[in-house]
Z-matrix of the N, CA and C atoms (Angstrom, degrees):
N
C 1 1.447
C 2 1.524 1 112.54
N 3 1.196 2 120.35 1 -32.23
C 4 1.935 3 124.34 2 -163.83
C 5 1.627 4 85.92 3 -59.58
N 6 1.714 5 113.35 4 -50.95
C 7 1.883 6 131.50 5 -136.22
C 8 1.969 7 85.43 6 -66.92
N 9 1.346 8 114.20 7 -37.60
C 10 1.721 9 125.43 8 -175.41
C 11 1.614 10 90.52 9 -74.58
N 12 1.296 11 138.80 10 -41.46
C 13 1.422 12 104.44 11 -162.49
C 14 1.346 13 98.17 12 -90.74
N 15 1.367 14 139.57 13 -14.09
C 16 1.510 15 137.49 14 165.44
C 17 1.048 16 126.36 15 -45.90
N 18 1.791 17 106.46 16 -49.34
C 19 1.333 18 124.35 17 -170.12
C 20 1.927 19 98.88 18 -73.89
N 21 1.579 20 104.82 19 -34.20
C 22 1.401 21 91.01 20 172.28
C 23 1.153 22 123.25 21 -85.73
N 24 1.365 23 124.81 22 -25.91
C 25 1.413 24 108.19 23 170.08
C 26 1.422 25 126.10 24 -68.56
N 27 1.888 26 125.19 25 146.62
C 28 1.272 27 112.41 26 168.00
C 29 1.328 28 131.81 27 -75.99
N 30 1.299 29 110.43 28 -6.25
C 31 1.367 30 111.39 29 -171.55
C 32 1.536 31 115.09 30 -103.39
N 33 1.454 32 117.12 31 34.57
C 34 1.690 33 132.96 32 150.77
C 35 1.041 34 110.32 33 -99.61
N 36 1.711 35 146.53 34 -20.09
C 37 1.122 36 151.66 35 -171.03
C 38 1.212 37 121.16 36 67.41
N 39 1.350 38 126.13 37 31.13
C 40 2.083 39 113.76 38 -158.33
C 41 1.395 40 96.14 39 -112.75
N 42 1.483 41 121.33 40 32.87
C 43 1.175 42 120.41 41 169.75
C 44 1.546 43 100.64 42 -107.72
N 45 1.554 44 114.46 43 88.89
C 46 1.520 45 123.76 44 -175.90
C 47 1.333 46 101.58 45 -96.62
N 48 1.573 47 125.23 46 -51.34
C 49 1.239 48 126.73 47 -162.48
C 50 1.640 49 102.43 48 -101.84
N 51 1.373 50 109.05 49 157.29
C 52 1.309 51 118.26 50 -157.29
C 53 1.731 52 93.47 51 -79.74
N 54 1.521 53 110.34 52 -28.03
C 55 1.674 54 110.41 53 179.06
C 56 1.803 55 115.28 54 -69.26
N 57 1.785 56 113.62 55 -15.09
C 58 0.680 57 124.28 56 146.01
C 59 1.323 58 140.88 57 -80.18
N 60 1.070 59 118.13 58 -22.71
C 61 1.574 60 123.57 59 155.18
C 62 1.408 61 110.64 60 -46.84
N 63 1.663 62 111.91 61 -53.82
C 64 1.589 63 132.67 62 -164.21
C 65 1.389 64 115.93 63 -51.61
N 66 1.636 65 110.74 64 -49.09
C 67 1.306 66 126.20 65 174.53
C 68 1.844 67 111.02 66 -74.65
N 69 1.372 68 121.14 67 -23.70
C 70 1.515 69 102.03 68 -178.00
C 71 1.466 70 104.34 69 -92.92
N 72 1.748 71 118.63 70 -8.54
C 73 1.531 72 109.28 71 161.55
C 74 1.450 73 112.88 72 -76.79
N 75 1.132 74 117.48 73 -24.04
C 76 1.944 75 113.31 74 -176.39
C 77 1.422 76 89.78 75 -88.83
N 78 1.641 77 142.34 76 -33.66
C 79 1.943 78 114.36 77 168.16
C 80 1.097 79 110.58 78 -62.44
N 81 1.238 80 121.88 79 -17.15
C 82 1.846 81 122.66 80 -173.86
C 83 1.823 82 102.69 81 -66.08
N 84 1.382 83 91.15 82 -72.30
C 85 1.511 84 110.60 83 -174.97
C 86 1.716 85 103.00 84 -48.33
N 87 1.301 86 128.51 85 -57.21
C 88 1.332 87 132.17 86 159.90
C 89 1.737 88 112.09 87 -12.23
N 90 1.300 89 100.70 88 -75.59
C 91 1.300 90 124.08 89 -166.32
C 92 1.345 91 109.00 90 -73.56
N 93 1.293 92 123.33 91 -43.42
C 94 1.433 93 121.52 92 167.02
C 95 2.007 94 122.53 93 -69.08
N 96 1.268 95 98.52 94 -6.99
C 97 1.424 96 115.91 95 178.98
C 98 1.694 97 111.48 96 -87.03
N 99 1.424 98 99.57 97 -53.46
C 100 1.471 99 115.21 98 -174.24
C 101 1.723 100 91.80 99 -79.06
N 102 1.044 101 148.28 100 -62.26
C 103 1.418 102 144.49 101 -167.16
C 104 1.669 103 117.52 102 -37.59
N 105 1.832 104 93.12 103 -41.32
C 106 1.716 105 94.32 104 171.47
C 107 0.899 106 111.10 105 -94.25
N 108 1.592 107 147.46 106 8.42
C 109 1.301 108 130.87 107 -148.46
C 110 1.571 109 86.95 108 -119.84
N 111 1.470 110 109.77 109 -42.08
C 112 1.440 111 109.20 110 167.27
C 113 1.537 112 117.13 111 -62.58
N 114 1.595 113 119.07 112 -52.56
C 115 1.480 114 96.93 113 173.35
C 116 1.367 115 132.57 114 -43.43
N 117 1.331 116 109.47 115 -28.11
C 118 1.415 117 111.05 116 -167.76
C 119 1.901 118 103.75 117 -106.70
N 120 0.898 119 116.04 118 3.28
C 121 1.554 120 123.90 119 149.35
C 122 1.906 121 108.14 120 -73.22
N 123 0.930 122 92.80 121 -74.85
C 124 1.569 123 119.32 122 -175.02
C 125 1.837 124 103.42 123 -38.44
N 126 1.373 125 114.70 124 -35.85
C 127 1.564 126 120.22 125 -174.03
C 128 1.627 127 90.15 126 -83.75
N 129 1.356 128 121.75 127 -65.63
C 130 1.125 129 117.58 128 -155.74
C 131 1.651 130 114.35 129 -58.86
N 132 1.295 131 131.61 130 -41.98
C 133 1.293 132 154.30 131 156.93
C 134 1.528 133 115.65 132 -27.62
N 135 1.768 134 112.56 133 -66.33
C 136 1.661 135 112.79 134 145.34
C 137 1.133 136 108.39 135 -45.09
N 138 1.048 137 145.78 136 -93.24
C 139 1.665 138 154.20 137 -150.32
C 140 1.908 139 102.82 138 -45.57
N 141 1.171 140 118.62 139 -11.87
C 142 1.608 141 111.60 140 167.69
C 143 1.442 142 133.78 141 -50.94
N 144 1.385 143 111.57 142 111.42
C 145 1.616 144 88.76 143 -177.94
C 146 1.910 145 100.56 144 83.45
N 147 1.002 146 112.60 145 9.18
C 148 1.624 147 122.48 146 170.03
C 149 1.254 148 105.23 147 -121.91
N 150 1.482 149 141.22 148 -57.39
C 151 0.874 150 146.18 149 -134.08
C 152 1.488 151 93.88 150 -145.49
N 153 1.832 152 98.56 151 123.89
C 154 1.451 153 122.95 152 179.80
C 155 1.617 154 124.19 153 -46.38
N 156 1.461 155 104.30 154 -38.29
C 157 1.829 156 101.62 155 174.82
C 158 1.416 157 98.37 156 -77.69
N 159 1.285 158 152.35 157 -6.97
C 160 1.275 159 140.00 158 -151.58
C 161 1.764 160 102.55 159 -134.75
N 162 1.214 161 119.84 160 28.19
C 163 1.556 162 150.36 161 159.07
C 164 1.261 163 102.59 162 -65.43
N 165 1.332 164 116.57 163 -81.27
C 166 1.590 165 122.88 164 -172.00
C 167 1.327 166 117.40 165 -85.43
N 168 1.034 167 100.53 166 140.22
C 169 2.346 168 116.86 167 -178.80
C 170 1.423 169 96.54 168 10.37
N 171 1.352 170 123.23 169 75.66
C 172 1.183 171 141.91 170 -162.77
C 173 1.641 172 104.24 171 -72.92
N 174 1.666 173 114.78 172 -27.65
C 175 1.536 174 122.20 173 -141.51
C 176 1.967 175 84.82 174 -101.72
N 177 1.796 176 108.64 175 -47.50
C 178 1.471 177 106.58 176 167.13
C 179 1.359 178 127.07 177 -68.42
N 180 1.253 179 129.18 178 -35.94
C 181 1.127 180 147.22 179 178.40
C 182 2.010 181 117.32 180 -48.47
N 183 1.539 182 78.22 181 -72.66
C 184 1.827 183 106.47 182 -163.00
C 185 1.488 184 105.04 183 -95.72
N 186 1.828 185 111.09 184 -66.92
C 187 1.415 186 115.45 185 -166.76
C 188 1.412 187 109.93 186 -53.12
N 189 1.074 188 130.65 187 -55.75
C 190 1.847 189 141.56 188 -125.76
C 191 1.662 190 79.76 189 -98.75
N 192 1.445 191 117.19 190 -77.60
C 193 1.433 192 104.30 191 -172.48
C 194 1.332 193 122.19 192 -59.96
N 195 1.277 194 124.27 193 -32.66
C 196 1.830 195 126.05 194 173.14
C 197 2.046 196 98.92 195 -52.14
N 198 1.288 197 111.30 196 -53.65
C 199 1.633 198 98.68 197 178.85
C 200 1.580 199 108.82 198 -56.72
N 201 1.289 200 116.33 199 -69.08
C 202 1.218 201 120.03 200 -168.08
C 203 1.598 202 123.87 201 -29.42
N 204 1.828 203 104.67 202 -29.59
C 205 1.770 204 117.16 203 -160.90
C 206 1.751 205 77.96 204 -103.43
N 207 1.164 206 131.83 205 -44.97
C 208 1.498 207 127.46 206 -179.15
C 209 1.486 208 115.05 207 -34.31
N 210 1.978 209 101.78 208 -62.33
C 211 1.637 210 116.80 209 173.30
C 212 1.470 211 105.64 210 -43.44
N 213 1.248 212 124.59 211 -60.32
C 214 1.325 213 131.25 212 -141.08
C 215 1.902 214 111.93 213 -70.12
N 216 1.513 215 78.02 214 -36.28
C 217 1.605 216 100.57 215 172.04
C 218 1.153 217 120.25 216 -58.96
N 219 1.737 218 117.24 217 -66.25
C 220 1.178 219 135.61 218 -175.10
C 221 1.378 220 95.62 219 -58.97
N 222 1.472 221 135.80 220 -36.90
C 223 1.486 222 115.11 221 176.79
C 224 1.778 223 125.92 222 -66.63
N 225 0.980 224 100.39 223 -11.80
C 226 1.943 225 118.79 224 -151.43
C 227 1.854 226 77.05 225 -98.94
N 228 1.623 227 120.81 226 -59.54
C 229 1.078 228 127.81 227 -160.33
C 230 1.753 229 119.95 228 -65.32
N 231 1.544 230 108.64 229 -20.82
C 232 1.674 231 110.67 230 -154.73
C 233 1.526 232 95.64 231 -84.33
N 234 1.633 233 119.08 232 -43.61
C 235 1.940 234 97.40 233 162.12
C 236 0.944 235 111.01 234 -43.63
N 237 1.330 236 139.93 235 -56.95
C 238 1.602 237 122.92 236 -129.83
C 239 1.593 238 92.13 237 -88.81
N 240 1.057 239 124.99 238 -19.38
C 241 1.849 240 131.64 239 -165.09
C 242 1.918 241 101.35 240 -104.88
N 243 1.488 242 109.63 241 -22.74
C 244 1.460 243 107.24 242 144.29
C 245 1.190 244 150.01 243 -49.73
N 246 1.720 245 105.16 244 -25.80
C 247 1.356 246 137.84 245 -179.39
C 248 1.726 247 108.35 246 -98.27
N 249 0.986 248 124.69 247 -32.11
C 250 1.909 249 127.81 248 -178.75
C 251 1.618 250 85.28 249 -64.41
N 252 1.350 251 97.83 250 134.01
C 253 1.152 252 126.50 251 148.96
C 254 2.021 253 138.98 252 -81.32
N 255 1.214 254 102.78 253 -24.60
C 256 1.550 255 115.92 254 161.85
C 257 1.628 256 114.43 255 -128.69
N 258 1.368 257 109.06 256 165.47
C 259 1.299 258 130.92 257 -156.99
C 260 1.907 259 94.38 258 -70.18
N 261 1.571 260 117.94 259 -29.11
C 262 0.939 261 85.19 260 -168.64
C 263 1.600 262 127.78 261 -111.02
N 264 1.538 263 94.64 262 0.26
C 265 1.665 264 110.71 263 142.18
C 266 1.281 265 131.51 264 -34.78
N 267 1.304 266 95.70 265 -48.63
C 268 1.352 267 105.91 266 177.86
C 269 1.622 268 124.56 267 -86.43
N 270 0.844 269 109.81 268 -7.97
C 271 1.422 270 132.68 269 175.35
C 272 1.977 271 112.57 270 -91.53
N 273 0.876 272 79.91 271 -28.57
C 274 1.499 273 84.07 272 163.78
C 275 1.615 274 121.86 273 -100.75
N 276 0.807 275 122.43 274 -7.81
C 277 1.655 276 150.73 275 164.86
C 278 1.222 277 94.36 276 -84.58
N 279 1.103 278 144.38 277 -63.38
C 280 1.730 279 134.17 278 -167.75
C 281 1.551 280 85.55 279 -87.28
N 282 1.109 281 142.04 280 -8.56
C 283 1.495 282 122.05 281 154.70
C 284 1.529 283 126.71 282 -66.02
N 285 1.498 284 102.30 283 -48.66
C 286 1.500 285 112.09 284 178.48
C 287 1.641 286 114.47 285 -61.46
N 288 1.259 287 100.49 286 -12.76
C 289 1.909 288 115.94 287 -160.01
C 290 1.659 289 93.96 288 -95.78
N 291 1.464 290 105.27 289 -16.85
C 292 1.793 291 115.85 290 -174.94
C 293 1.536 292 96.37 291 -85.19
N 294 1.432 293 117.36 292 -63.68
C 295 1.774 294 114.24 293 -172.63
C 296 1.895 295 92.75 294 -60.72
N 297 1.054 296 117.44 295 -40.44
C 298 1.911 297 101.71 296 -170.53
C 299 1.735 298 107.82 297 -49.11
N 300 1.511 299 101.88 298 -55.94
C 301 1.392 300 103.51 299 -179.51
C 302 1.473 301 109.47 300 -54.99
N 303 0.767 302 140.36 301 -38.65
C 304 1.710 303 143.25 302 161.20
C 305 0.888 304 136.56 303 -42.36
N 306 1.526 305 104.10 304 -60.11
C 307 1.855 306 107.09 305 157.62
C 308 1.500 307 135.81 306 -67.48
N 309 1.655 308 104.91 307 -10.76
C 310 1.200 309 132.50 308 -172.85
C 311 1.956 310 93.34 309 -94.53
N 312 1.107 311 125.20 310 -31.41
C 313 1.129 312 127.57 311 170.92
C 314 1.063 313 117.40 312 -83.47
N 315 1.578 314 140.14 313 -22.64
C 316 1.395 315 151.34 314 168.59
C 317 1.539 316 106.15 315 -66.41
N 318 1.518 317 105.56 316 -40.76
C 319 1.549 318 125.03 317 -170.36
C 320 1.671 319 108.21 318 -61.10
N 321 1.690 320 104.24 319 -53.53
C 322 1.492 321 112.94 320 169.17
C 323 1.593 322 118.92 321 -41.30
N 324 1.468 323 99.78 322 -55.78
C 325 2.010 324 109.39 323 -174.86
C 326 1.129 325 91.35 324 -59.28
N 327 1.524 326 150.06 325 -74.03
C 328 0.956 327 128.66 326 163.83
C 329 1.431 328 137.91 327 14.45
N 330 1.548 329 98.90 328 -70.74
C 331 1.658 330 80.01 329 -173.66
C 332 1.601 331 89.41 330 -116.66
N 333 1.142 332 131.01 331 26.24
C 334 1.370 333 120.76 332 160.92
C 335 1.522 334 118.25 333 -93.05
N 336 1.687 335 122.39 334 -2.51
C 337 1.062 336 106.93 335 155.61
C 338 1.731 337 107.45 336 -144.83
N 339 1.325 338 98.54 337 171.89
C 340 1.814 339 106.38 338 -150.46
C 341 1.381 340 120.09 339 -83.11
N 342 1.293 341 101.80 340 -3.83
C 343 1.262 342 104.02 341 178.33
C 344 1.979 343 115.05 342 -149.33
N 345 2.153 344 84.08 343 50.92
C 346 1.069 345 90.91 344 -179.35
C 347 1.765 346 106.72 345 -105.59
N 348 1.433 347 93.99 346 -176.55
C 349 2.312 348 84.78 347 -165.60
C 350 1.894 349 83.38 348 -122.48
N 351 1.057 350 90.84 349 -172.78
C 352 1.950 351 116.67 350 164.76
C 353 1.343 352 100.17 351 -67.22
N 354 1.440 353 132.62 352 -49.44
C 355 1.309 354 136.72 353 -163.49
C 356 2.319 355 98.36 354 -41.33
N 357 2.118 356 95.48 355 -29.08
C 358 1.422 357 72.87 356 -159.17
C 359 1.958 358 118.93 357 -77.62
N 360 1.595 359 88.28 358 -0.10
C 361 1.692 360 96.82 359 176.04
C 362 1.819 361 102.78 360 -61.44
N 363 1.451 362 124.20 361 -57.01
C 364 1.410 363 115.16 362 -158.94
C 365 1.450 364 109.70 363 -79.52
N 366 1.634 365 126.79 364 -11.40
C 367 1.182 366 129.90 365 166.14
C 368 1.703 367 115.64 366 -83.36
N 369 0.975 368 119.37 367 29.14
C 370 1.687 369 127.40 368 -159.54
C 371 1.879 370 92.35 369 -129.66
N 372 1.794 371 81.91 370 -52.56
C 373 1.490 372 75.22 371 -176.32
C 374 1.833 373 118.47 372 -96.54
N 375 1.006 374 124.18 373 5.55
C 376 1.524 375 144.63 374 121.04
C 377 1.683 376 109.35 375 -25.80
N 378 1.279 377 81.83 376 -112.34
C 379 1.789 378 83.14 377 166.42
C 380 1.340 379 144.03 378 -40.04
N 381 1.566 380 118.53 379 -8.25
C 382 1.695 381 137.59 380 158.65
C 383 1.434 382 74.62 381 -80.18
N 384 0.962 383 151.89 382 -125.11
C 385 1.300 384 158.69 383 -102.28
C 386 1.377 385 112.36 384 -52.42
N 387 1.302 386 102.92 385 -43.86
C 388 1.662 387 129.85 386 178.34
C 389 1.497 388 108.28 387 -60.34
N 390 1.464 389 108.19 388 -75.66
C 391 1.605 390 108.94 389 155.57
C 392 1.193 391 156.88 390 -103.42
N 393 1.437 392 98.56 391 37.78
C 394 1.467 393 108.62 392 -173.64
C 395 1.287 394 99.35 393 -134.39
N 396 1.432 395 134.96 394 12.63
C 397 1.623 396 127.81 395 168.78
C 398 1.281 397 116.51 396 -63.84
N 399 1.169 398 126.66 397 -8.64
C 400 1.465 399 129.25 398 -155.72
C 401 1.742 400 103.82 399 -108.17
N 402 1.441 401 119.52 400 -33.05
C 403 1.307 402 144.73 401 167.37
C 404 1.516 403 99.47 402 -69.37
N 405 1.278 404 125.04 403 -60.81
C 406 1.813 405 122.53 404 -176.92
C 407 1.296 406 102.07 405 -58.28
N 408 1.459 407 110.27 406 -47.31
C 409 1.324 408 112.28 407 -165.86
C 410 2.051 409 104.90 408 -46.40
N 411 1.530 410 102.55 409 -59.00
C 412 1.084 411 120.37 410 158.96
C 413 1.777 412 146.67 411 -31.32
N 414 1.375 413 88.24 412 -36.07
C 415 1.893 414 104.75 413 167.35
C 416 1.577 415 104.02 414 -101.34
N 417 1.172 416 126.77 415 -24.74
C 418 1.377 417 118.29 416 175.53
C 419 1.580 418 110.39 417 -62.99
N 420 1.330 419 94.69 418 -66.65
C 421 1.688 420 105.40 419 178.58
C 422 1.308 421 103.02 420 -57.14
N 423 1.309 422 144.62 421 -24.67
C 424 1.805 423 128.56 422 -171.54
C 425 2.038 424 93.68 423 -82.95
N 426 1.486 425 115.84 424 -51.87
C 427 1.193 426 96.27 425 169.07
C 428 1.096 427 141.57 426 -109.19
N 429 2.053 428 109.81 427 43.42
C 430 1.289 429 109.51 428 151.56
C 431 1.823 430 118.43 429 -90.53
N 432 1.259 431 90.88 430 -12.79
C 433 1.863 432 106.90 431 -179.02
C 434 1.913 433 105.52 432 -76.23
N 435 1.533 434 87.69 433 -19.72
C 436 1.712 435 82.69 434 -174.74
C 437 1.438 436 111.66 435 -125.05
N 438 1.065 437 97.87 436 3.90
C 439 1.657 438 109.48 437 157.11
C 440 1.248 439 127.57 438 -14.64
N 441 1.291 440 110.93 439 -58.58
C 442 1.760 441 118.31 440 -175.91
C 443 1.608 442 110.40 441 -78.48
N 444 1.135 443 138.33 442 -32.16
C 445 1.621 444 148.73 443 136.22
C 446 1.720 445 111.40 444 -35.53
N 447 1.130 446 117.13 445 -54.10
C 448 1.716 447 125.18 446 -170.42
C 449 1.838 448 121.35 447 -89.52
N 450 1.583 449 90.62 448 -15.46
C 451 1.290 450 97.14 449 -162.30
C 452 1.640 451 97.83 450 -135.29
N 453 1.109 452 146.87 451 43.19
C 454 1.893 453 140.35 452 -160.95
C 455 1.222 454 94.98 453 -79.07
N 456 1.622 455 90.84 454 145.22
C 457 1.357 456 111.74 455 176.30
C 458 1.307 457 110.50 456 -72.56
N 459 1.691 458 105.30 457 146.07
C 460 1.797 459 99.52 458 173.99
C 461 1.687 460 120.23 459 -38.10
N 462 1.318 461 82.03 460 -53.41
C 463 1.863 462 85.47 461 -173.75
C 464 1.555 463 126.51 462 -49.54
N 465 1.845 464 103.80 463 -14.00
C 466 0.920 465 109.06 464 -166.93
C 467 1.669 466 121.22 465 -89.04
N 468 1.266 467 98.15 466 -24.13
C 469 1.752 468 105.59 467 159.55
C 470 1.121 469 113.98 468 -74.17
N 471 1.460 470 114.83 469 172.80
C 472 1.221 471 131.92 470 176.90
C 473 1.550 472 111.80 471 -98.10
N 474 1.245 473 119.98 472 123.17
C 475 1.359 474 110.83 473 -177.14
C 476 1.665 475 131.76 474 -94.73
């Protein structure tokens, strides 16, 4: 385990070869993938039996597709949040990445039931907002604390 947090941190330098560069951006992306995908497993799972949308087949419904649009995001999202230079660029980027998963979850109800309208995209992201501040709140703060691991400055590799 120590030899993995070396290789991820930038400030050991053992990123000499560019195939090594290659692999500590895919543990990044890894880790920045799995970090939200679990927070937002991990919230929804507590929140069972708490929270009114998460009553019914909570695991088909809410869990399974909320990860799936989380992954998809966090993959589309980790260039563009590779490139911000301050915390709160990037924070607004994992904001915009919060309404996508939302509308992308509104998009699902949609066509998962038959006599659903468009209305259910802007009530999705209503209701992300409503109940999912506490979860953003949650992935923001996990990778603004790990920021410097998830996010290194150019200067900070070796080129």
């Amino acid at each position: 385990m120590p030899f993995v947090c070396q290789v991820l941190d930038p400030q050991t330098r053992l990123a000499t070869s560019p195939t090594m560069r290659f692999a500590m951006w895919v543990g990044r992306v890894v880790i920045f993938v799995g970090l939200n995908v679990w927070i937002v497993s991990a919230y929804c799972r507590a929140m069972v039996g708490k929270l009114e949308p998460l009553e019914f087949r909570p695991e088909e419904f809410v869990i399974r597709p909320l990860m799936v649009f989380t992954a998809v995001v966090s993959v589309l999202l980790y260039p563009l949040l590779l490139h911000q230079r301050t915390r709160l660029n990037r924070g607004l980027l994992l904001y915009l990445g919060f309404v996508l998963i939302s509308a992308l979850y509104g998009l699902h109800l949609w066509n998962q039931f038959p006599d659903g309208s468009a209305w259910a995209v802007p009530l999705a992201v209503v209701g992300g907002h409503l109940y999912g501040a506490p979860v953003f709140l949650m992935v923001l703060l996990a990778n603004l604390l790990l920021g410097r691991m998830l996010f290194p400055m150019p200067n900070d590799e070796v080129k």
